[in-house]
C-alpha positions in Angstrom: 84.9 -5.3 77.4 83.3 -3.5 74.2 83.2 0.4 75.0 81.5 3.1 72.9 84.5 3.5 70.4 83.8 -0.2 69.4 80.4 0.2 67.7 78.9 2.4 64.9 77.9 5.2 66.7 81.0 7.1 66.8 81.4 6.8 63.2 78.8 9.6 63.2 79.2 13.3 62.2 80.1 15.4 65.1 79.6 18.3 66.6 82.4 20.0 68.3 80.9 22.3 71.6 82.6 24.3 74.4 82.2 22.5 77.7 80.1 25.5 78.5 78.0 24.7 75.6 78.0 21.5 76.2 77.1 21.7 79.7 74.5 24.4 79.6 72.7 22.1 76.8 72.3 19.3 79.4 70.9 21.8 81.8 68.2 22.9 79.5 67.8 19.4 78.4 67.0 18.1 82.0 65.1 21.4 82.8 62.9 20.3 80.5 62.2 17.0 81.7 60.9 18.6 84.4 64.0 18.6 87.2 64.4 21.8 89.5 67.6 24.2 89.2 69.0 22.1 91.6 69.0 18.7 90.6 69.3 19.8 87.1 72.9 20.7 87.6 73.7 18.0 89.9 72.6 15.2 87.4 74.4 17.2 84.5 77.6 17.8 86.2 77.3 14.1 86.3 76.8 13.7 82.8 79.2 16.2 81.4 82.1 14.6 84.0 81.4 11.3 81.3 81.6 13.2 78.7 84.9 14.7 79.7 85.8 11.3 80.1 85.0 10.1 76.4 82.2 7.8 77.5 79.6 9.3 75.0 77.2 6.9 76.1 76.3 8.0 79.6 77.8 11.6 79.0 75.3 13.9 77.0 73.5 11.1 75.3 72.2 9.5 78.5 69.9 12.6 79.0 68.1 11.4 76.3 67.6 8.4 78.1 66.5 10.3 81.2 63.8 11.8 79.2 62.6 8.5 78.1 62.4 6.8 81.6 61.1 9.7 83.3 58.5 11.5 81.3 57.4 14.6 82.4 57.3 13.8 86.2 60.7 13.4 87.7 61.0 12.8 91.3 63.6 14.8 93.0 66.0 14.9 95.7 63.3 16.5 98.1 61.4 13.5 97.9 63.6 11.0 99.2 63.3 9.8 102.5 65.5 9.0 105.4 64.3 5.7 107.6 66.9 4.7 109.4 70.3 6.4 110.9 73.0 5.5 113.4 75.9 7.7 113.8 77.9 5.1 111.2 74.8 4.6 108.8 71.9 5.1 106.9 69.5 3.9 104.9 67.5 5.8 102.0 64.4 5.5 100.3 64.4 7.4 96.9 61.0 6.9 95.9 61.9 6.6 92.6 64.2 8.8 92.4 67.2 8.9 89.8 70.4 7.7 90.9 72.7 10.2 89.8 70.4 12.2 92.6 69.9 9.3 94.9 73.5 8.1 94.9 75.0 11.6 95.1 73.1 12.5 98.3 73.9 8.7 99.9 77.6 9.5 99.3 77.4 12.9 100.6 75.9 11.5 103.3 78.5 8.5 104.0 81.5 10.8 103.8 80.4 13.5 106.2 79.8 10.3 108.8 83.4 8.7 108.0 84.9 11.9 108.0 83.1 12.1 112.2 83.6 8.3 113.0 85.7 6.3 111.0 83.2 4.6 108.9 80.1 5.5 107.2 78.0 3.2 105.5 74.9 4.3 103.3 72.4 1.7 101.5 69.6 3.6 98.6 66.8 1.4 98.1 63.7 2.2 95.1 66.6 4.2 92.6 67.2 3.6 89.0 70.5 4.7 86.5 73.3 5.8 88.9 75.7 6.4 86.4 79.2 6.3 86.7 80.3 4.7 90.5 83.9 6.6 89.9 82.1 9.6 89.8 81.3 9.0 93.4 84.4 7.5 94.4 86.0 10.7 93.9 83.5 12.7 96.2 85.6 10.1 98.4 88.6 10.5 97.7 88.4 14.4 97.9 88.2 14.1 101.5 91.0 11.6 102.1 88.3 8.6 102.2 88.9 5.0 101.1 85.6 4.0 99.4 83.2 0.4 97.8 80.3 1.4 96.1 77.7 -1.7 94.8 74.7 -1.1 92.8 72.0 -3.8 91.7 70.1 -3.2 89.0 67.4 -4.4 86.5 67.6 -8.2 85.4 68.9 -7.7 82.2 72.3 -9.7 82.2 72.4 -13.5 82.0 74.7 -15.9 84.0 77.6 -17.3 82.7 76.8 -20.6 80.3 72.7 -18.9 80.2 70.7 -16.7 78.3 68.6 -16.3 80.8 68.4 -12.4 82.5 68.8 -12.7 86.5 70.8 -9.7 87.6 71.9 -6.4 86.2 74.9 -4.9 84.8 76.1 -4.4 88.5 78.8 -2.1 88.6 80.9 -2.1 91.6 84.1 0.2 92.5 86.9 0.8 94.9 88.8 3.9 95.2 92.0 5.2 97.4 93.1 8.6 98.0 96.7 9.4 96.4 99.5 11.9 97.6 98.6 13.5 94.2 95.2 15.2 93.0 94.7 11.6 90.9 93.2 9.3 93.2 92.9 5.4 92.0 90.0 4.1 91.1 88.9 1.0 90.1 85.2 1.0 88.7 83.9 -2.2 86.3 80.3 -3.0 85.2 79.6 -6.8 85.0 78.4 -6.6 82.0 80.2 -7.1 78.6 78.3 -4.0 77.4 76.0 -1.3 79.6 72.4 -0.4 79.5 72.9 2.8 78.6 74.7 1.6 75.0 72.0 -0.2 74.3 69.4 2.5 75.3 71.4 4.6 73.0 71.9 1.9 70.3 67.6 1.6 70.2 67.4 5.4 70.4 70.3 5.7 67.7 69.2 2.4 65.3 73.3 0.6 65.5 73.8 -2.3 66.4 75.6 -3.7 69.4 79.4 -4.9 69.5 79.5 -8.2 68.6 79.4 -11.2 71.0 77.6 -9.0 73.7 74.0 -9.9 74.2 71.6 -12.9 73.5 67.8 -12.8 71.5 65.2 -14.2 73.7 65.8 -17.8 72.2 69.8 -17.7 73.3 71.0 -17.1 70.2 74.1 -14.1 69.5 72.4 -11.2 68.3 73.8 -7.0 67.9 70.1 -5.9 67.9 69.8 -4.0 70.8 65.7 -4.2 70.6 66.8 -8.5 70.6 69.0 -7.9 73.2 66.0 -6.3 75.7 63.9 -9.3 74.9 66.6 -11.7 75.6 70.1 -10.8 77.7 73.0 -9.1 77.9 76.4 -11.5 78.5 78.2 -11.2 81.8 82.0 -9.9 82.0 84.5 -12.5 83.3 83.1 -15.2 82.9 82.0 -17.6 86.2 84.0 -15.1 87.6 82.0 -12.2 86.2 79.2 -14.0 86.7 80.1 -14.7 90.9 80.5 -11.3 91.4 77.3 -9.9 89.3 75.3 -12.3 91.9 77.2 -10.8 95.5 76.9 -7.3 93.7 73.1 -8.1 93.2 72.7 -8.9 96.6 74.4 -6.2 98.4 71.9 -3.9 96.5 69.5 -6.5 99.1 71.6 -5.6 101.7 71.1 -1.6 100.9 67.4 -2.0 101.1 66.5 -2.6 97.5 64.6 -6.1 96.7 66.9 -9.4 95.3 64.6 -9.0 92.5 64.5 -5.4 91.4 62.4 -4.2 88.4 63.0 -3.7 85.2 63.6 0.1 85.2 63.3 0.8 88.9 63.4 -0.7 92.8 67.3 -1.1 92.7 70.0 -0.7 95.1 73.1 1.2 96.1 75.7 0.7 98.7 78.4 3.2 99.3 81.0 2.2 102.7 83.0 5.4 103.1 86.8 4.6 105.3 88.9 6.7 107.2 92.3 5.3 106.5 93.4 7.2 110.0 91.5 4.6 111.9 94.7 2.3 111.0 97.9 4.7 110.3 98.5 8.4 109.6 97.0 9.5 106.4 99.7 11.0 104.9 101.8 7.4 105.5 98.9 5.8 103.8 99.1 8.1 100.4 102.9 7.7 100.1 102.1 3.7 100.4 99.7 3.8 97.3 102.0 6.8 95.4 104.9 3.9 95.9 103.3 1.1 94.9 101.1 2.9 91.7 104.8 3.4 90.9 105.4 0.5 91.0 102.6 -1.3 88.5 103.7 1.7 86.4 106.9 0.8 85.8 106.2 -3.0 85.1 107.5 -4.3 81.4 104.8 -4.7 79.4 104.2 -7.7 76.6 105.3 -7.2 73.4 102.3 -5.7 71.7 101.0 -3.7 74.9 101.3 -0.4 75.9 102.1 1.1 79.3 101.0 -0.5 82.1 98.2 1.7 83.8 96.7 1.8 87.2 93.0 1.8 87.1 91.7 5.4 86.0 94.7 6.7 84.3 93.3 6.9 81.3 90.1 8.8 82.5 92.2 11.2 83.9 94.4 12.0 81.6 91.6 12.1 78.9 89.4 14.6 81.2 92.6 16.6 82.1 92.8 17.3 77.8 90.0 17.6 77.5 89.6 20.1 79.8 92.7 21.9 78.3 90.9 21.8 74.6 88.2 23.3 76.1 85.2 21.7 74.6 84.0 17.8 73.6 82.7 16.5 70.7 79.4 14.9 70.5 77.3 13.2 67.8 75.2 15.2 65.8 72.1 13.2 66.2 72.4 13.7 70.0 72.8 17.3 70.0 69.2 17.0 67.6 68.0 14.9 70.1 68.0 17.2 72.9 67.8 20.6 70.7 64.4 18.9 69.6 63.8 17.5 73.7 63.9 21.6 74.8 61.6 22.4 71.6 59.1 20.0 72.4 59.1 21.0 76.0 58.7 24.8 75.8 55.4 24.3 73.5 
């Protein structure tokens, strides 16, 4: 799957920041969008956890994004909507509201019932960029929680063999508590590249990794503007392409329609498990600890590095990061949102 060290972009000059910088530049950023204190820092502690991560893309630079979609009329947390609840469930109408918002209240939500029942199951209908699923996963696994998080999106991404857009990048992830703070998580997109690279490859004029999207006449194209008009190619093949569809329609079963917009109307599922429904916790933990160890300590092929669990190398790059004490970011996005709070306080 490409990732944002595989295209131009990084290639840029950049600028090194403090993660105090860094994070009270997002904060202005979305403050000038037009967010409340509030939702401001919950979106960019969001962002800057990406950033952390090295995933430039949807770290700082997606708030440029942000800007794009939402204008000058956000709608916030206070205007979503509850209309349904049993003690295991719920379902949530964001009215447009952002997912990093959206998808942070539903897993809120779904913990505090699975942490009182067992199970708690949350479905967001009418929600738009999510983020990062992992990021939620560990709201989770902070409590002990086993998690599955789906989340339909736009019809951007064509099925395997077509160029033909039908279903969205679709990320979907599963996560499990550890004995140790690093909980394993797997999150994927189905995508072979994300929306938000190509957002940022418009916003940015690169082009895309090679072999990742389709022009609007099914030919291979990097321009990301081509890419928009035509489709992105799905991860995995039929595979991929299998799982992009039950991914698709799970954001159906949350409450979001099989056919989303563009840029809005899609869906999020979070299913929140108490692992002490089935055996002590603590039993559980030293299960996964064991066998992590195990995967670790598998042989790898000549040519290959260590063999990782899934989100080892997140961690580990957020845990230096945070010991450096700052990130780098592009230059041109740092203009980007100097020039955002400019504009904005005019």
């Amino acid at each position: 799957m490409a990732t944002a060290s595989s295209w131009k972009m990084v290639q840029e000059n950049q600028i090194k920041l403090s993660i105090s910088e860094a994070r009270k530049l997002l904060q202005s950023a979305l403050l000038a969008v037009g967010y409340n204190d509030d939702d401001a820092d919950t979106i960019s502690a969001h962002l800057m956890d990406a950033q952390l991560r090295g995933y430039g893309p949807t770290g700082l630079a997606r708030a440029l994004t942000i800007a794009q979609r939402v204008g000058q009329n956000p709608v916030g947390r206070a205007d979503m909507i509850m209309t349904r609840e049993t003690t295991a469930s719920a379902q949530l109408d964001a009215k447009g509201a952002i997912g990093y918002l959206a998808a942070y209240h539903a897993t809120d939500l779904a913990v505090k019932k699975a942490k009182a029942g067992g199970v708690g199951i949350v479905g967001v209908s009418n929600t738009f960029f999510a983020g990062m699923l992992s990021y939620y996963a560990e709201m989770c696994t902070r409590q002990d929680l086993v998690v599955m998080i789906a989340a339909s999106a736009g019809p951007w991404v064509a099925p395997y063999g077509s160029y033909t857009p039908r279903f969205g990048t679709n990320p979907f992830c599963i996560a499990f508590p550890s004995g140790s703070r690093q909980p394993i998580i797997w999150d994927i997109g189905t995508s072979k590249i994300i929306h938000a690279q190509v957002k940022l490859a418009q916003l940015m004029g690169e082009e895309l990794p090679e072999e990742t999207a389709y022009d609007k006449e099914g030919e291979v194209t990097r321009d990301p503007f081509k890419a928009m008009e035509g489709a992105m190619a799905v991860w995995g093949g039929h595979k991929g392409s299998g799982l992009a569809v039950a991914i698709q329609l799970l954001g159906t079963l949350a409450g979001a329609p099989a056919h989303t917009g563009d840029t809005e109307g899609w869906g999020l599922l979070v299913i929140a498990m108490d692992p002490e429904m089935f055996r002590p916790i603590d039993e559980f933990k030293k299960e996964v600890d064991d066998y992590s160890q195990t995967i670790r300590s598998s042989q790898p092929l000549k040519g290959h590095g260590p063999t990782r669990m899934p989100f080892d190398r997140s961690w580990e790059i957020r845990e230096k990061t945070r010991e450096g004490g700052f990130v780098q970011v592009e230059t041109s996005v740092v203009d980007g949102l100097n020039n955002l709070i400019s504009r904005n306080k005019k």
